[in-house]
N, C-alpha and C positions, 0 to 999 in steps of 0.2 A: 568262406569255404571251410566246410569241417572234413578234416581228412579221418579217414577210419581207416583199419586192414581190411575190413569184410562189412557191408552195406546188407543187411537180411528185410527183404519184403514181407511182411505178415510176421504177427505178434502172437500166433497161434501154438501150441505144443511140440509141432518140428523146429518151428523159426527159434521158438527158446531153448531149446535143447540143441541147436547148433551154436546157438549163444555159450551153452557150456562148453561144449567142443570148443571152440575156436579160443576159448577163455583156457582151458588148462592146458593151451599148446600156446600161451601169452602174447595171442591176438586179441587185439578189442574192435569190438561192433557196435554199430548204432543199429537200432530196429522203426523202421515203419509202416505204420498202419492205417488203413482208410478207416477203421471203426475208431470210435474214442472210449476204448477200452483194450486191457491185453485180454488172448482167451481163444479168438478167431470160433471156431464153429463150438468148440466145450463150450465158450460160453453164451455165443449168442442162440446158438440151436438147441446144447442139450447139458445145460449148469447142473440138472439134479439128475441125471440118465446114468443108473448106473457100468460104468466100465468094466470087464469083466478079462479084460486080454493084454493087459499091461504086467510086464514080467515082476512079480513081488509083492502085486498087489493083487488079492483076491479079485477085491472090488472095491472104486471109487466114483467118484460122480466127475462131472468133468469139471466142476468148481474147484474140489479137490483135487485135482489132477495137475490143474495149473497154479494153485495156489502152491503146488511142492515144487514143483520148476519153476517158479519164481524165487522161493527162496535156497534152490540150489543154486541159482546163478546171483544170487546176492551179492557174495565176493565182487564179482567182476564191474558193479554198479554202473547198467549197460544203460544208456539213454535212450527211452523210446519218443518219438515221432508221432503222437498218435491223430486223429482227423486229418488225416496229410495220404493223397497217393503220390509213386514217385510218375512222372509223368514224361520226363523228357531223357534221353543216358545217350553221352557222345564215348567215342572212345581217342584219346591223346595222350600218344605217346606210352602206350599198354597201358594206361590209366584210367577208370571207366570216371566221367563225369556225370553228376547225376542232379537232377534238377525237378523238388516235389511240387505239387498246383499251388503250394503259398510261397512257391520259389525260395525253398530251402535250400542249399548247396552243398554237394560231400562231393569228395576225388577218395576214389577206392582201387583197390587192385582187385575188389571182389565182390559179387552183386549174388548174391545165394536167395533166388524167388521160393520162398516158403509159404505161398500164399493159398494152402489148399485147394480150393474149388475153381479158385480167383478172387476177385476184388469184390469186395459184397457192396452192395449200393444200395441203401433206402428204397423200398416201393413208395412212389410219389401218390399223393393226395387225384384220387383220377376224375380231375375236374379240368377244365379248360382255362388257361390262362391264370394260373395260378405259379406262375416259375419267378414271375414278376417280386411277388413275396417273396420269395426263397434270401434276398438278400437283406430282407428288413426284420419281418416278425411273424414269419413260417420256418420254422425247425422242425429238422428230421436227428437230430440227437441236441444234448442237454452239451454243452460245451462251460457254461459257466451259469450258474444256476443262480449265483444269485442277482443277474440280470430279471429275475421274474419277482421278484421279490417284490410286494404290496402290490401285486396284479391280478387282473380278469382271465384267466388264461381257458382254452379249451383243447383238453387230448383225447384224440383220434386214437381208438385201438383197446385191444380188450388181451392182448399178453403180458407177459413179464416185465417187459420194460414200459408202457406202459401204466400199468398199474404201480412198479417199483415208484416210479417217479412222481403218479401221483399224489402217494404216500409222502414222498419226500418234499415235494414242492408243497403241498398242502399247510406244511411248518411255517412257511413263512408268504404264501402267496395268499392275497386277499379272497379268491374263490375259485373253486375248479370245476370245470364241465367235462364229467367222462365220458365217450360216446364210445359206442363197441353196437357192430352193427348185428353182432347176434343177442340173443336171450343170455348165456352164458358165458365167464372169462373165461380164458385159457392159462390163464398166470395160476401159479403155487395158491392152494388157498389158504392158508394163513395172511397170503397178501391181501386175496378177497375178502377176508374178512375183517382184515384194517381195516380199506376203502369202506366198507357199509359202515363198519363202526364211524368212520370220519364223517361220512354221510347223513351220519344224525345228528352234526351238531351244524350242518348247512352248509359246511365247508366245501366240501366235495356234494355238486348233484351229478343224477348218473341218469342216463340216459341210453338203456339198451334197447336192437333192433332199431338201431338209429345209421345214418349213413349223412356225410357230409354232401350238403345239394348245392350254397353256394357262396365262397366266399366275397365279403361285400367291403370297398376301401379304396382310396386312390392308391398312394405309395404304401399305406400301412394297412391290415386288414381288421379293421372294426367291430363287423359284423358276421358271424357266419348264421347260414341258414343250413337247419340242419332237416333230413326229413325222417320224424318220430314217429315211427306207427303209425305210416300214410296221415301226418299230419307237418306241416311246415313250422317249426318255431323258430326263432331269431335268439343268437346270442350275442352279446354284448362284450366284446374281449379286445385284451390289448395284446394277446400274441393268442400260436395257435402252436400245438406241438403233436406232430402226427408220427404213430409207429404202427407203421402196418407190415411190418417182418422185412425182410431183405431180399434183394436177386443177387447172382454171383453171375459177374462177367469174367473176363478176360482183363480188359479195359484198355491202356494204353499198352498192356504187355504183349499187345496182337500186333503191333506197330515196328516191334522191337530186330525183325528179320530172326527170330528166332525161328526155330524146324518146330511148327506146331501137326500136330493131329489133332483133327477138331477141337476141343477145350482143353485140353492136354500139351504140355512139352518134352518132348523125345530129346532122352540124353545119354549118354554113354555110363554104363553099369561098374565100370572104373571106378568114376571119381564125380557122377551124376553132374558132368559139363554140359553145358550146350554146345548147338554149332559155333558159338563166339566166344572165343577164350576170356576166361575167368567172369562169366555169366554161368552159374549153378542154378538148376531146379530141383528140389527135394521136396518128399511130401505130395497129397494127392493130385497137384497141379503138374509130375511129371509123369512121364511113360516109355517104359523098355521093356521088353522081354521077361516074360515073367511076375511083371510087378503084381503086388499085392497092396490095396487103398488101407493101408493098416497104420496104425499110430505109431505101430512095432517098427516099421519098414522102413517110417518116415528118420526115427532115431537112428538106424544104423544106417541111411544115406547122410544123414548129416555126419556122423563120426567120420566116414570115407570122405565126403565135400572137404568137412575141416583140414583134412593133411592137406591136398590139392591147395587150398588156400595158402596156408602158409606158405609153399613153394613158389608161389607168387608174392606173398606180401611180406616176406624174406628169404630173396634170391642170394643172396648171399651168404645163409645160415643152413646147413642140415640139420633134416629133420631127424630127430631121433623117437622112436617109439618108445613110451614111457607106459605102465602101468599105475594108475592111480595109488596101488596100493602100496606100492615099494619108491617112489619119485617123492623124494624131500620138496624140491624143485615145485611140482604140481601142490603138494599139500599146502605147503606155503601161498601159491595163489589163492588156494580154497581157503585158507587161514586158519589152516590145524596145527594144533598144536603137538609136533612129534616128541613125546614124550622117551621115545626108545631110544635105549643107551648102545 
């Protein structure tokens, strides 16, 4: 059982920027996330999209965005969760227990769902009877990569991740089959023009206007059949790795009795609780009067969540308002060095 003060759902730019909040009011957090990476939509949707309405910054890309909110929250050296949803939350004794799908365990006084959209989920390979693989040697993300290493592998998908990876797997996997079922990537091209370069020394074949027709394998999947320019070829692989973008649900968090509006949870503009004491939503996945889906909006509900927190995950201590710039107390968490006499 890992205890924390505050339990934050999604690793995305609210989630981590309550990580500071809750850090320089000397709470600590654990963060988890169903992607296996931090970032939530900056990075899986839009890494190089320039940002244009973050206070101080002209303009960033959303790589850069969380590339700085990660190391403002350096100090507090928060442990993330990641390929993990939480799936199960009892409450005992005003203590929320919480339980992820690899049956992880934390008791928290504070569950703050930062999950913007919701839970994003791989779009699966839309073939029939293909879920069977999912436990052997069909991947929908790279979790330990050099499990591929001296392999036959074949990737599904013509984006960023995608193509990232098979750049990166190309280093050490015996040959790769890229399929993308249009004419064109949609990945950065600098990347595409790795991949052709890798392409000409056989490492990588590429295979555009291609679509997977059918995977062929008892327990393991051996063969896929792909169909190439209304023409059927057979490939020969020892795994398969498909990225064909993401859906965003809800997921277990429709389960939770929380007050939802459609995809949405309605919270109180206080201290953005829910109907269930010290269960917080902030960021795009909540809704009140007023809101605005803004990155901007998303920081200054977490600032307000963080106090709420603390009142709970130290009933016994007042809270006192501190400014960053005048609190010896806070720089010291951040680990500045006050120089002033």
């Amino acid at each position: 059982m890992i205890k924390t003060d505050a339990l934050i759902i999604g690793a995305g730019p609210v989630g981590l920027f309550a990580v500071f909040e809750l850090g320089i009011n000397g709470l600590n957090a654990h963060v988890v996330d169903n992607l296996d990476r931090i970032g939530g939509q900056c990075i899986e949707l839009y890494p190089d999209k320039p940002i244009y309405d973050i206070p101080a910054l002209p303009q960033c890309t959303g790589e850069s965005l969380i590339k700085n909110l990660l190391t403002q929250i350096k100090p507090f050296k928060t442990e993330f969760h990641l390929n993990e949803r939480v799936q199960l939350i009892k409450n005992i004794d005003d203590k929320w227990q919480v339980e992820t799908n690899l049956g992880k365990k934390f008791q928290t006084s504070n569950i703050i769902i930062a999950g913007g959209v919701g839970s994003f989920e791989p779009r699966k390979i839309p073939l029939d009877d293909t879920e069977r693989f999912e436990n052997t040697n069909l991947y929908y993300s790279v979790k330990n990569k050099s499990s591929f290493k001296d392999q036959t592998i074949c990737i599904f998908g013509g984006g960023d991740s995608a193509l990232d990876w098979a750049v990166d797997l190309s280093k050490t996997c015996k040959k790769i089959y890229l399929v993308h079922r249009r004419d064109d990537f949609r990945a950065a091209q600098h990347t595409v023009n790795q991949v052709r370069e890798i392409s000409k020394t056989g490492k990588i074949e590429i295979f555009t206007s291609s679509q997977p027709k059918k995977l062929i394998g008892d327990k393991l999947i051996n063969k896929v059949i792909i169909d190439s320019k209304n023409k059927d070829v057979t490939l020969e692989v020892d795994s398969v790795l498909a990225f064909f973008g993401l859906k965003m649900e809800l997921g277990p968090i429709a389960n939770w009795g929380l007050n939802l509006d459609k995809k949405t949870i309605k919270v109180s503009v206080e201290n953005f609780e829910t109907n269930e004491k010290g269960i917080f939503a902030i960021g795009d996945i909540c809704t009140y009067p007023g809101k605005l889906k803004l990155i901007l909006s998303g920081f200054h509900e977490a600032a307000l969540c963080a106090k709420s927190c603390f009142a709970r995950a130290r009933p016994d201590e007042k809270y006192v308002f501190r400014f960053t710039t005048s609190s010896s107390e806070i720089q010291k968490r951040l680990g500045v060095k006050n120089d002033n006499k």
